[in-house]
C-alpha positions, 0 to 999 in steps of 0.5 A, spaced: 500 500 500 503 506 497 502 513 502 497 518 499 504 523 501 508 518 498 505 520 491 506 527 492 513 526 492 518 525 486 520 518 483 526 515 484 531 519 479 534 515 473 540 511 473 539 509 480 538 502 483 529 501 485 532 497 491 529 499 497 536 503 501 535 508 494 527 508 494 528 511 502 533 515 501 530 518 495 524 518 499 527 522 505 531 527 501 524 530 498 521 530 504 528 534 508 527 538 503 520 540 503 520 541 510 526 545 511 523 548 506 517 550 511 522 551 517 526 555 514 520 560 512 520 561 520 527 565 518 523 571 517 524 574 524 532 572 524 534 578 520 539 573 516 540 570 510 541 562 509 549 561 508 549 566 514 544 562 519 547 557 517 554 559 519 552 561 525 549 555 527 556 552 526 559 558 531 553 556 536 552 548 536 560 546 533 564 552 539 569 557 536 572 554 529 578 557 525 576 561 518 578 555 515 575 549 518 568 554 517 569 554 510 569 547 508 564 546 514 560 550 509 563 548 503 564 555 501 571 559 499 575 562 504 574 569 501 565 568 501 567 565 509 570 571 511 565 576 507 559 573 511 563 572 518 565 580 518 557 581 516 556 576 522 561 580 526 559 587 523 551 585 526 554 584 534 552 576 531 560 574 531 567 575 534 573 575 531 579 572 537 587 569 537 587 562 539 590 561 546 593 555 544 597 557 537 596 565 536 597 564 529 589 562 528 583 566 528 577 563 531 571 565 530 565 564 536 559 567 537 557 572 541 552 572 546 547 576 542 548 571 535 547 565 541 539 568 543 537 570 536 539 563 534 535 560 538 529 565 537 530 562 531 531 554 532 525 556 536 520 558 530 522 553 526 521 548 531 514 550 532 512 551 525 515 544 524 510 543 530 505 546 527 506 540 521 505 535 526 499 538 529 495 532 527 500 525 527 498 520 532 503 518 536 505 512 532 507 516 527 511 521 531 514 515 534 517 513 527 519 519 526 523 520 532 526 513 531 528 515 523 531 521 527 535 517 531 537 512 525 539 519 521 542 523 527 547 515 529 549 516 520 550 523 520 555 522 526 559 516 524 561 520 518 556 516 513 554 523 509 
């Protein structure tokens, strides 16, 4: 028996095996996208375009990073990394510090006031991804905390 939700979401793409690990992953990469989609309309009251709420959730939740570390964190190259941690910087969001340990590296950390408006934000998206579970029984939001989890263990062992 195939979903109602599951039709409205996008085959499988060509040339990709129709065994079950692929028809999953196709079918969880169009439904994240969908939903960040909707969380990120919650964005609005964060004042911040996407590559820069998502630099500032790296200096939140990753702690103090070298410039370098944050441009391949964010797949970016080092000039556009620079540019947008000097618009953090220049908004109160972000500093700028020697490392303590190797006074050759500049770390970049959050600051207290890009820590709350992070959080702010984190919160919207949270209620509006909230607001799309209104109805799920508890079975279903039960499955979707164990796929959580079962994405959450990959993500951490480095499988992505």
């Amino acid at each position: 028996m195939v979903n109602d939700s599951r039709r409205r979401l996008p085959d499988l793409p060509a040339g990709l095996p129709h065994d079950g690990q692929h028809e999953t992953a196709n079918l969880v990469h169009s439904a994240a996208v969908r939903l960040l989609r909707t969380a990120r309309a919650a964005d609005t009251e964060l004042d911040l375009d996407g590559p820069r709420a998502s630099l500032l959730s790296v200096l939140v939740f990753g702690g103090p990073q070298p410039v370098t570390k944050l441009a391949e964190l964010e797949q970016v190259s080092s000039p556009a990394i620079t540019k947008m941690v000097s618009a953090l910087e220049s908004a109160g969001l972000a500093r700028r510090e020697r490392s303590e340990t190797d006074r050759r590296v500049v770390l970049v950390s959050a600051t207290p006031t890009g820590k709350r408006l992070l959080e702010r934000g984190r919160a919207a998206r949270v209620r509006a991804i909230a607001a799309l579970l209104a109805d799920a029984t508890e079975a279903q939001l039960q499955t979707l905390r164990a796929a959580s989890d079962v994405i959450a263990a990959r993500l951490t062992l480095g499988h992505l």
